[in-house]
N, C-alpha and C positions, 0 to 999 in steps of 0.2 A: 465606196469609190475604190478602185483599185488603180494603180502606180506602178509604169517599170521602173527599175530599180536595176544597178549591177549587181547581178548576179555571180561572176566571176572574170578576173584578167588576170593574162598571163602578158609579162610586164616586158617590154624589152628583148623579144627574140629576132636572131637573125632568120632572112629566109636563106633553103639551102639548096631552093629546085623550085621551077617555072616550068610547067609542062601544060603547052596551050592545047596539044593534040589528048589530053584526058576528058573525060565528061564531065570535070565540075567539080569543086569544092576546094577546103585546104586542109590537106596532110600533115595530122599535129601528132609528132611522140604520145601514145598514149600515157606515158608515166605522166608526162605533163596537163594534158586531159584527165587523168584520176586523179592530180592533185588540184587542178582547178575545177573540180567537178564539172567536168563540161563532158557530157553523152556524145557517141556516135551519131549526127543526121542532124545535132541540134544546130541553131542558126547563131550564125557570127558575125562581130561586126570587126573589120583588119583594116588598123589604122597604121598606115605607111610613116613613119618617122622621116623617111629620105626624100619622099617625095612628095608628100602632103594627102596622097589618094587615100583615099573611105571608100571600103566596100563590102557589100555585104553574101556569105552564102552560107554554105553548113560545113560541117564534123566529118572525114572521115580519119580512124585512127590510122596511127604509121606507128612502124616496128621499136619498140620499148628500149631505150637508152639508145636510141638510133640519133636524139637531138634535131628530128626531121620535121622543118616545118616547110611544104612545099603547097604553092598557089598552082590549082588545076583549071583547063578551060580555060576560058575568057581573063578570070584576073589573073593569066599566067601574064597579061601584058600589063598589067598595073603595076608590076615589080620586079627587081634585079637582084639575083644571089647576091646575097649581105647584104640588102635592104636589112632597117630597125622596124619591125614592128611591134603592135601592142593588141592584143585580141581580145575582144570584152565580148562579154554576153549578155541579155538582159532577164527577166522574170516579172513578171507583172504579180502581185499581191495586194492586200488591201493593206488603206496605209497606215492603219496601227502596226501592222504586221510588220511594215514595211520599214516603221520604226527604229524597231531591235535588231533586225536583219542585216548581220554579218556577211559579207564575201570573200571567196574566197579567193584571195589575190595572191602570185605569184612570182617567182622574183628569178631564175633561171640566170643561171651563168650564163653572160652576155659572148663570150666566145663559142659557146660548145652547146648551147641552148641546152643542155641538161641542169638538174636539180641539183642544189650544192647537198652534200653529204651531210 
């Protein structure tokens, strides 16, 4: 039997760009994507803290110590620069596996959406 399971979140980041006229997705710091092991294209789920919305698209990376996490397309209307949100991913495995299986979660300076030193 296999089980999603978090895979990784990235805890508490502000948004810092809404861009409805892009094709799609959300703009995450790659430093923060390599520490939350979360890949380019992979699928996300963006839990609004300000406003209650869930929604879900993919990964693409933005510029390294940039602190850029911006919603493209369509969810540019589900949120407002300084929105809180919380990014989870999930993984399906079987559930012995699914057991032991660590995630990796995230904790990013709540002003500056970078990683604390």
């Amino acid at each position: 039997m296999f089980v999603h399971v978090v895979k990784s979140k990235i805890h508490r980041v502000k948004v810092t760009g809404a861009d409805l006229n892009y094709i799609g997705s959300i703009t995450i710091d790659e430093d923060l994507m390599d520490a939350a092991n979360i890949i380019s294209g992979e699928k996300i789920q963006v839990v609004n803290n300000s406003n209650g919305e869930r929604l879900e698209t993919y990964v693409i990376p933005g510029p390294r110590q940039s602190g850029e996490i911006t919603l493209n397309g369509a969810a540019a209307r589900k949120v407002s620069v300084g929105d809180v949100l919380i990014l989870i991913t999930y993984a399906m495995m079987e559930l012995e596996e699914a057991k032991n299986f660590k995630p990796a979660l995230v904790f990013p300076d709540e002003a500056t959406n970078l990683l604390h030193a």
